[in-house]
C-alpha positions as CSV (number, residue, x, y, z in Angstrom):
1,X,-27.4,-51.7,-39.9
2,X,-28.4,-54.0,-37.1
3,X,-25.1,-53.2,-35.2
4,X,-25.5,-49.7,-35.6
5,X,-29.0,-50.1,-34.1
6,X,-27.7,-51.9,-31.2
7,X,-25.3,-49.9,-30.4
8,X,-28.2,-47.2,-30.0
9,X,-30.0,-49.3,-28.0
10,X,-26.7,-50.3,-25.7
11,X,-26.0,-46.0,-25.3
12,X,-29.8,-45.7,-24.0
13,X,-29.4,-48.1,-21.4
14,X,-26.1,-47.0,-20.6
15,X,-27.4,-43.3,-19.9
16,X,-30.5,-44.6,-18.3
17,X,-28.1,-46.5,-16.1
18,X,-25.4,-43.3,-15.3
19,X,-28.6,-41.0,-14.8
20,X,-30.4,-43.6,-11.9
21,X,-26.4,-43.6,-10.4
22,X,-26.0,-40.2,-10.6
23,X,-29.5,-39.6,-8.7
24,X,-28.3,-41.7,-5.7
25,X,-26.1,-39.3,-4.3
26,X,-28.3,-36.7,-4.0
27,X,-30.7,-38.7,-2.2
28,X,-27.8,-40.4,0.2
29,X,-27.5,-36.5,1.1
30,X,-30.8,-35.6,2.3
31,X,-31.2,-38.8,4.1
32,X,-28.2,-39.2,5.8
33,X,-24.7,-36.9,6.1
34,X,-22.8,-38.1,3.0
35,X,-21.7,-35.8,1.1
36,X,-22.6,-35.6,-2.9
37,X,-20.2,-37.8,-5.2
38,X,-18.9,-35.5,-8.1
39,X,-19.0,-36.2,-11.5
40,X,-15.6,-36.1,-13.4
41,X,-14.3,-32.4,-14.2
42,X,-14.6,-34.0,-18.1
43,X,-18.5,-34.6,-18.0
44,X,-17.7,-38.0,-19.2
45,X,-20.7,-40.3,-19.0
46,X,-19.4,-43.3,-21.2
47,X,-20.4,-46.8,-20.3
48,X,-16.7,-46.8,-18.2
49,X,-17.4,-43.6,-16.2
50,X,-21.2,-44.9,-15.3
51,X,-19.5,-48.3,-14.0
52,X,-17.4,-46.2,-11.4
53,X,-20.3,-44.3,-10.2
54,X,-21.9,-47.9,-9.6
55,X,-18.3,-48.9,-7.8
56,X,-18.5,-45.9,-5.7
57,X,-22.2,-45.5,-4.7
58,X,-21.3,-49.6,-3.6
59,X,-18.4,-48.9,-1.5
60,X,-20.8,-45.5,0.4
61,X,-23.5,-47.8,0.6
62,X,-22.7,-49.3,4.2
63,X,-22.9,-45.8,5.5
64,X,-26.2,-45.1,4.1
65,X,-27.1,-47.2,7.4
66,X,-29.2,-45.5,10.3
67,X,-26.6,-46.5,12.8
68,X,-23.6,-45.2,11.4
69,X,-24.9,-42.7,8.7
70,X,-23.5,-39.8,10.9
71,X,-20.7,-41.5,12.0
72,X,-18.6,-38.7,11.2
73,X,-20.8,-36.2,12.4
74,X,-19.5,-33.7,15.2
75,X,-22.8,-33.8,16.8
76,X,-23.5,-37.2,17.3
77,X,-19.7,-38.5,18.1
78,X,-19.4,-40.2,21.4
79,X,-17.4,-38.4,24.0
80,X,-14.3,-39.7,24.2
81,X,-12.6,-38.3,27.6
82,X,-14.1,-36.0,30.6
83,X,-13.5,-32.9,28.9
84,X,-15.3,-29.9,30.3
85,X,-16.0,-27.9,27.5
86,X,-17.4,-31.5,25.7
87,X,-20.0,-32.0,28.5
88,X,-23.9,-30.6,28.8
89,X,-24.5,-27.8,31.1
90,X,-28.4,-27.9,30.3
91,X,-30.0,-27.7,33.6
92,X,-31.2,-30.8,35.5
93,X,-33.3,-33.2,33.3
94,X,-35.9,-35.6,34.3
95,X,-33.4,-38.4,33.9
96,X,-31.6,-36.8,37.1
97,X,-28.2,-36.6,35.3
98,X,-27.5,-33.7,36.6
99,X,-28.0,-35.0,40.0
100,X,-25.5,-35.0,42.7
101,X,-27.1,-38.4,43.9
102,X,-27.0,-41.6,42.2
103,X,-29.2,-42.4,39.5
104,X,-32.4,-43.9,41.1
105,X,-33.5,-45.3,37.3
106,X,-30.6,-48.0,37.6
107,X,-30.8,-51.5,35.8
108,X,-32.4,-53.7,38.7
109,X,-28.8,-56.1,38.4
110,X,-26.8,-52.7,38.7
111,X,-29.6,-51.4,41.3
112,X,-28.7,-54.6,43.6
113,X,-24.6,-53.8,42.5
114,X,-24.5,-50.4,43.9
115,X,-26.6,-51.8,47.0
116,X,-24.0,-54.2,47.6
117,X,-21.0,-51.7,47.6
118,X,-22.7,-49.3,50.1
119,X,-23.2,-51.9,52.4
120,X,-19.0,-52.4,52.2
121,X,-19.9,-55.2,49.9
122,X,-17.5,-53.5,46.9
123,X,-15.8,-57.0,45.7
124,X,-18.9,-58.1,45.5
125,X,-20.2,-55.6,43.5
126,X,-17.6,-55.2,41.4
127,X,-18.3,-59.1,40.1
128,X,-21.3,-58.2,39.4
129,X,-20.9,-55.1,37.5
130,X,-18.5,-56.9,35.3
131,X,-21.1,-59.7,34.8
132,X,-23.6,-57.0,33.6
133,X,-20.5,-55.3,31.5
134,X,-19.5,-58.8,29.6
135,X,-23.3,-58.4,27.7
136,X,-23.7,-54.4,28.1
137,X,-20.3,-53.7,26.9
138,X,-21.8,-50.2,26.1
139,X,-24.0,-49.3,29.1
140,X,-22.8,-45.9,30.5
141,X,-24.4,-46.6,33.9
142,X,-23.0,-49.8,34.4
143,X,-19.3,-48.2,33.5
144,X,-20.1,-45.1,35.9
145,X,-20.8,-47.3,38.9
146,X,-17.4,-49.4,38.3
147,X,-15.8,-46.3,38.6
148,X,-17.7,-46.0,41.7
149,X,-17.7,-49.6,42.9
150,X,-13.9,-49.0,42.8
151,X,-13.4,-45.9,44.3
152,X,-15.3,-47.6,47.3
153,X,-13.2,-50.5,47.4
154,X,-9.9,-48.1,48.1
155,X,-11.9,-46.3,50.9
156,X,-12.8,-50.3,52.6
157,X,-9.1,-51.2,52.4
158,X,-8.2,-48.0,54.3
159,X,-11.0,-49.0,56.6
160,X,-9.1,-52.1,57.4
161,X,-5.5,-50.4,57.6
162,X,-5.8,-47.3,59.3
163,X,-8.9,-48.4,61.5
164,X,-10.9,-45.2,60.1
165,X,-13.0,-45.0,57.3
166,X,-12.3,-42.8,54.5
167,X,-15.7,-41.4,54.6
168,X,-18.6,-40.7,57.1
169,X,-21.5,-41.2,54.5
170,X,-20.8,-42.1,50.8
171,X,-19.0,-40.2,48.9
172,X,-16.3,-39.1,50.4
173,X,-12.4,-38.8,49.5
174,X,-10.5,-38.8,52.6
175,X,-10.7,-38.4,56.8
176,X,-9.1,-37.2,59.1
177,X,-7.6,-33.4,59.7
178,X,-5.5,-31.3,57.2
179,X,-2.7,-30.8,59.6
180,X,-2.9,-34.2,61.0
181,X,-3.9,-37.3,59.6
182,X,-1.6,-39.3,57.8
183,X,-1.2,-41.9,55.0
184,X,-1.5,-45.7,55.3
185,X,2.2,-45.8,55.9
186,X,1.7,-45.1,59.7
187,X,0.4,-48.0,60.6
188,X,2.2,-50.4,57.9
189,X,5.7,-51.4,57.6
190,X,7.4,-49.3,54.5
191,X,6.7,-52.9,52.1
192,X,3.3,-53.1,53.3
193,X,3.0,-49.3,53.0
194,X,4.7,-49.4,49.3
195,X,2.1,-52.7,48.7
196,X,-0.8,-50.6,49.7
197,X,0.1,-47.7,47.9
198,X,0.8,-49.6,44.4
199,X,-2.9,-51.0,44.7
200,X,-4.7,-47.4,45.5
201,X,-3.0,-46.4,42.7
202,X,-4.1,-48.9,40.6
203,X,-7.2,-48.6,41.4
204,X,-8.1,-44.9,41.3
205,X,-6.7,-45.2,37.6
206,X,-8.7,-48.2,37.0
207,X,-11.8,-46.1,38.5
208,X,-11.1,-43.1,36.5
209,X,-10.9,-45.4,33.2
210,X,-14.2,-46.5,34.0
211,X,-15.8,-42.8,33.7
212,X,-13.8,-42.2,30.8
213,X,-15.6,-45.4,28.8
214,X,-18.6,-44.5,30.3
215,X,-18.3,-40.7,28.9
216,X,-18.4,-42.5,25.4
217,X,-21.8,-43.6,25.7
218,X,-23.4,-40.5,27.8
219,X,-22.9,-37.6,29.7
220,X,-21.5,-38.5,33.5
221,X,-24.1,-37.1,35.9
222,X,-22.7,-34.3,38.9
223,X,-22.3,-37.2,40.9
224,X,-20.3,-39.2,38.5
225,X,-17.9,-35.7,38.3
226,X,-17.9,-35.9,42.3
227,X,-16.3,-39.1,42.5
228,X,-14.2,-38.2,39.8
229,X,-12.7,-35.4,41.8
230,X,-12.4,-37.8,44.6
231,X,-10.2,-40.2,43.0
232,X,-7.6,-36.9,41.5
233,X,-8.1,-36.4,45.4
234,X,-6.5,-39.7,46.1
235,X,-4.2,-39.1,43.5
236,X,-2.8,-35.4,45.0
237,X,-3.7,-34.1,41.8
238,X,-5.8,-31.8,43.6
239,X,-5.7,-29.7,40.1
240,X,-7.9,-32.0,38.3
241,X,-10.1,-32.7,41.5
242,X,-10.6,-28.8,41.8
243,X,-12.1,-28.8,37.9
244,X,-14.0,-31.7,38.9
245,X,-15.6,-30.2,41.5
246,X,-16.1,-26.8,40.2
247,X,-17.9,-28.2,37.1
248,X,-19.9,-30.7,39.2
249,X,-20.9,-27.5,41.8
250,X,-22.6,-25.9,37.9
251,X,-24.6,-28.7,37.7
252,X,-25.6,-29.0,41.7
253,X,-24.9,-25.6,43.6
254,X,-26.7,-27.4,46.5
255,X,-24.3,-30.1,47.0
256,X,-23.1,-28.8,50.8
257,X,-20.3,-31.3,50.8
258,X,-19.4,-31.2,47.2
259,X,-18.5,-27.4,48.1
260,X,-17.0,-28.9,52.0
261,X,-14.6,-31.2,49.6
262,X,-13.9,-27.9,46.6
263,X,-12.8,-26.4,50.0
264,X,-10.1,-28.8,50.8
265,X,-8.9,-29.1,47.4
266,X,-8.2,-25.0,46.9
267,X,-6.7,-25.5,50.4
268,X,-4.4,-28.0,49.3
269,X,-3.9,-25.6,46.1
270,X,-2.8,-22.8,48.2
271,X,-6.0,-20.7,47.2
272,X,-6.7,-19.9,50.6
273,X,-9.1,-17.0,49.7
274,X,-10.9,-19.1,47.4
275,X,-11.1,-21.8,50.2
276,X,-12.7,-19.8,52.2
277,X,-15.4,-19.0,50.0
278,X,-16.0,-22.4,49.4
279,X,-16.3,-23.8,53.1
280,X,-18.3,-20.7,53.6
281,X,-20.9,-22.0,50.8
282,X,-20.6,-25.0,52.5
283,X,-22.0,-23.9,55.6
284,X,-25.1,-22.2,54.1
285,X,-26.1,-25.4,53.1
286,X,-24.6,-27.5,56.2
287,X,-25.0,-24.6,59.1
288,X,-23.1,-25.9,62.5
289,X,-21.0,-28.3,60.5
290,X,-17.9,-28.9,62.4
291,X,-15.9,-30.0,60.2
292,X,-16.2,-27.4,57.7
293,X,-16.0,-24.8,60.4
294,X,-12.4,-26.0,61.7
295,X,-11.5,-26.5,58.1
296,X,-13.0,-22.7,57.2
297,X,-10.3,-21.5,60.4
298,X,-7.4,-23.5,58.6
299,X,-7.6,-21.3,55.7
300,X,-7.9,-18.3,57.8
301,X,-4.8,-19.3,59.1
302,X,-3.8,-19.8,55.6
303,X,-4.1,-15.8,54.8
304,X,-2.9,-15.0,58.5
305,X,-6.3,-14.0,59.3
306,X,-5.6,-15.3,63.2
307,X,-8.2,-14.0,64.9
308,X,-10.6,-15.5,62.1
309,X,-9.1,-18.6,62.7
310,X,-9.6,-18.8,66.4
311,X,-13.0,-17.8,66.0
312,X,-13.7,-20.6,63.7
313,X,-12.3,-23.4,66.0
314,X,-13.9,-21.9,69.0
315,X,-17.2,-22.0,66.6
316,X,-16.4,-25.9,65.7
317,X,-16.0,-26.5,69.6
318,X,-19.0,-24.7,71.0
319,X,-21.1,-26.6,68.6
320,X,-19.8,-30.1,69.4
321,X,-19.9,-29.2,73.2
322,X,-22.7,-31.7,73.6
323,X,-22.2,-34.7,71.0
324,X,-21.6,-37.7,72.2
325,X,-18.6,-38.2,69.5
326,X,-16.7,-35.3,69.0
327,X,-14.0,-34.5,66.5
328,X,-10.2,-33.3,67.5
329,X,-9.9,-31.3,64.9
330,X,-10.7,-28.0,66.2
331,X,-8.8,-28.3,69.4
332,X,-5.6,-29.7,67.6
333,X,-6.0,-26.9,65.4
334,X,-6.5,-24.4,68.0
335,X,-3.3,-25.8,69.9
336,X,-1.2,-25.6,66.9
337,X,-2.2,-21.8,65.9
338,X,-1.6,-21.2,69.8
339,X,1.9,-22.7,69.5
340,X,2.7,-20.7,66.6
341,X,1.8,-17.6,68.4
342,X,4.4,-19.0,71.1
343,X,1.4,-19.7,73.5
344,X,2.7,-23.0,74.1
345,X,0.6,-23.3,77.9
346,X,-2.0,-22.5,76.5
347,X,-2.0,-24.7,73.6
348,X,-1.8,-27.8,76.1
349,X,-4.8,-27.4,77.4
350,X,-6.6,-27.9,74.0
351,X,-4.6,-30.7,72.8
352,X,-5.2,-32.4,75.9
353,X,-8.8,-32.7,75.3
354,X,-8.3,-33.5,71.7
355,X,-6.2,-36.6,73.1
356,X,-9.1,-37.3,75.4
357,X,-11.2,-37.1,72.4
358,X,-8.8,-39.7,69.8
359,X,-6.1,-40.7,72.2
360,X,-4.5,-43.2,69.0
361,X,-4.4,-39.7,67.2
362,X,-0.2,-39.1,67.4
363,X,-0.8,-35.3,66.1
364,X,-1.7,-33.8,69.8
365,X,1.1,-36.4,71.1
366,X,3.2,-34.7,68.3
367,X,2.5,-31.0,69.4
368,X,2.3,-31.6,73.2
369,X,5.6,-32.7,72.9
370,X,6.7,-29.4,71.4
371,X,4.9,-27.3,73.5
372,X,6.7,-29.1,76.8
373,X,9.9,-28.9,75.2
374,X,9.5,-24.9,74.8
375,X,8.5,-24.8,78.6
376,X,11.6,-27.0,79.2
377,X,9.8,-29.6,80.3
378,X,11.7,-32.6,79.2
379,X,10.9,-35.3,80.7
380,X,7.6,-34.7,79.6
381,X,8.3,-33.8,76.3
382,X,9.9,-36.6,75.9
383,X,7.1,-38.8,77.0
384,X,4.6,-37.2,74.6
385,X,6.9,-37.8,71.6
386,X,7.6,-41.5,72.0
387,X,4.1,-41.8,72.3
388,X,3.5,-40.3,68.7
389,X,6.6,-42.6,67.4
390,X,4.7,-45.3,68.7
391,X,1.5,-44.3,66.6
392,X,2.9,-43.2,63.8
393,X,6.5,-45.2,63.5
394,X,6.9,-43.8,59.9
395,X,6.4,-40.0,60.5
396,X,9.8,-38.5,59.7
397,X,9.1,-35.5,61.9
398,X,9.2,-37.6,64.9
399,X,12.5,-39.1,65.7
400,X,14.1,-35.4,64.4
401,X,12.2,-34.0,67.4
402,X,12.8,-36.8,69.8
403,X,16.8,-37.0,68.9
404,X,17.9,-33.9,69.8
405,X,15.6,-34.0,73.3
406,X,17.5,-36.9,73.9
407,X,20.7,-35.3,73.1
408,X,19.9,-32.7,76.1
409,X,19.4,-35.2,78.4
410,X,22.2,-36.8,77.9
411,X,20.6,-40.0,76.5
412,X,23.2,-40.1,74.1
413,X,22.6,-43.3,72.4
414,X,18.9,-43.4,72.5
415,X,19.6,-39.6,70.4
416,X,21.5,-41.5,68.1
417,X,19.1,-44.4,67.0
418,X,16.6,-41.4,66.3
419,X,18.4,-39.0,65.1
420,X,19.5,-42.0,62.1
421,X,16.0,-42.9,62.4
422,X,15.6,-39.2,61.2
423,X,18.0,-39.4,58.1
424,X,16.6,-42.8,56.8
425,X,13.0,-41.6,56.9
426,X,13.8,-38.1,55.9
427,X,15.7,-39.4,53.0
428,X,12.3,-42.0,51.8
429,X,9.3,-39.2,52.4
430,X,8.1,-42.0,53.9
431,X,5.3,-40.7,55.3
432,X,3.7,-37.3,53.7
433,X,0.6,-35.8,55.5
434,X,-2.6,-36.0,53.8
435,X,-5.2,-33.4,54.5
436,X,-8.2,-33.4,56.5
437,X,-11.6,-33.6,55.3
């Protein structure tokens, strides 16, 4: 009798115990994003199947947590690369992350970091950064102005190689003309070149890495896109840079040389209509902007729209007429599209003044020299051209003009060292043009 009585006493506390365990599901669900725990298909609630519900509602209890209870939610998962269709086209917030400046609201140590880098300070603040980022391993600013810091340290190195900035005013990707600026490898020797190269390339993927961790914790701003696009830029994956830009220009359709830079990239694509639309956006925003103007007649030229062209870099030289620093662009442009139309007299007169303007520019050298030679004037011909080797030593083009001029003069063995010269840097690509911003 007594054990019979204990064993009714044991089954009520067992049920009591399975009913309490069976409750905490349903509550788990409403509070966080669990979902329900099932009871066995046999309705069994014997002591044994009460004991696994306890086992269970144990081993869910750690994400019952506020932290992590929606870990595996789709709407609050961190984003994990730059993915377009993943980011917030909401219009601008108060937080300015739609911005196509900087974030004014920085951390006063990443405030004092991204001071640093625009006074060509970038080593510096790159120390710094990664200070702040040993402690704020998850800080999404301090990740987006890495990418940043970094992006600025390639442009200060080609400061110090090629004697030109990469940029006029932060941010920007590249210098220089479309037809006529070249890489580093002009001014290095083909290790120093390769040594260069290596470290860019490093360092736009370590830049680019940086947004991507920073994506994890929150949205990159239009600005944060912008330099994104400009390190694809420095990559020649002017693919990337163009969706870069083109989802940055949603966020900040104001952004004059976000649309200058979209410009060069459908350029570099080929997409010569769509280039033109872009530098044409450009100048609504940025009227009289030269170089947007002479980049606007490139793709002109592009579509064989010639008289559009020449209209374009007559625009970009009437409205420099009076600066005190003028860009060659437009007139080495102009000279080109003249020599192409076998104008070739014509042409020197322009790229004569846009040597007067950048006389360590070799492109004008590059072209004079062609435009002597079709007048048959050797001698000067020849004189132009050696002055372009002598600027740009690794520009393939070069020697296979200046050999065969040579050759007709009878400087037989001077033709030879260049037309070898020719081969060996034909053969390397050693020095592929980059276009102008």
């Amino acid at each position: 009798m007594f054990l019979e009585i204990a064993i009714v006493i044991f089954a009520m506390l067992a049920m009591r115990l399975s009913t309490r365990v069976l409750a905490l599901p349903v509550k788990l669900a409403k509070n966080g994003c669990l979902t329900p725990f099932r009871v066995s298909s046999s309705g069994n609630t014997r002591a044994d199947g009460g004991m696994a519900l306890v086992l269970a509602a144990l081993a869910a209890m750690p994400w019952t947590a506020p932290k992590s209870a929606c870990a595996a939610s789709p709407q609050s998962a961190p984003i994990k690369t730059l993915d377009p269709a993943r980011q917030n086209p909401a219009p601008a917030s108060a937080s300015g992350r739609n911005s196509s400046e900087p974030p004014s609201s920085l951390d006063p140590l990443l405030a004092e970091a991204r001071s640093l880098a625009d006074k060509g300070m970038a080593s510096e603040a790159e120390r710094r950064v990664r200070q702040y980022l040993a402690v704020h391993a998850d800080s999404a600013n301090a990740h987006f102005l890495l990418g940043y810091i970094l992006f600025r340290e390639i442009q200060e190195q080609a400061t110090i190689s090629e004697n030109a900035s990469l940029s006029d005013s932060a941010p920007t990707a590249v210098s220089g003309s479309a037809s006529r600026h070249t890489s580093a490898a002009a001014t290095l020797g083909d290790k120093g070149a390769t040594s260069e190269a290596n470290d860019r390339y490093t360092k736009t993927k370590a830049s680019l890495a940086e947004f991507t961790e920073g994506a994890k914790y929150h949205a990159p701003s239009a600005f944060d896109l912008k330099i994104v696009a400009f390190d694809y830029v420095l990559l020649d994956d002017y693919m990337d840079a163009d969706k870069w830009l083109t989802k940055m220009l949603q966020w900040a359709p104001d952004d004059a040389e976000a649309w200058y830079y979209l410009g060069r990239t459908k350029y570099n694509e080929n997409r010569f209509e769509e280039s033109v639309h872009a530098f044409q956006q450009s100048l609504k925003l940025d009227p009289n902007n030269v170089k947007a103007e002479d980049n606007l007649g490139l793709a002109f030229a592009g579509l064989g729209r010639v008289d559009d062209a020449a209209g374009a870099y007559e625009n970009a030289i009437a409205w420099q007429k009076n600066a005190a620093t003028k860009n060659p662009g437009p007139y080495i442009d102009m000279g080109s599209l003249l020599l192409d139309q076998n104008r070739s007299s014509e042409a020197i007169t322009y790229l004569k003044q846009a040597i007067e303007i950048s006389p360590t520019d070799f492109k004008p050298h590059e072209l004079l020299g062609k435009a002597y030679s079709r007048l048959n004037q050797l001698p000067q011909a020849q004189n132009e051209l050696e002055q372009a080797i002598a600027l740009a030593p690794q520009s393939p083009n070069l020697p296979c003009m200046l050999g065969p001029l040579y050759h007709k003069q009878g400087l037989i063995d001077k033709a030879k060292v260049q037309i070898d010269r020719c081969a060996a840097l034909s053969g390397t690509h050693s020095l592929p043009e980059t276009p102008r911003p």
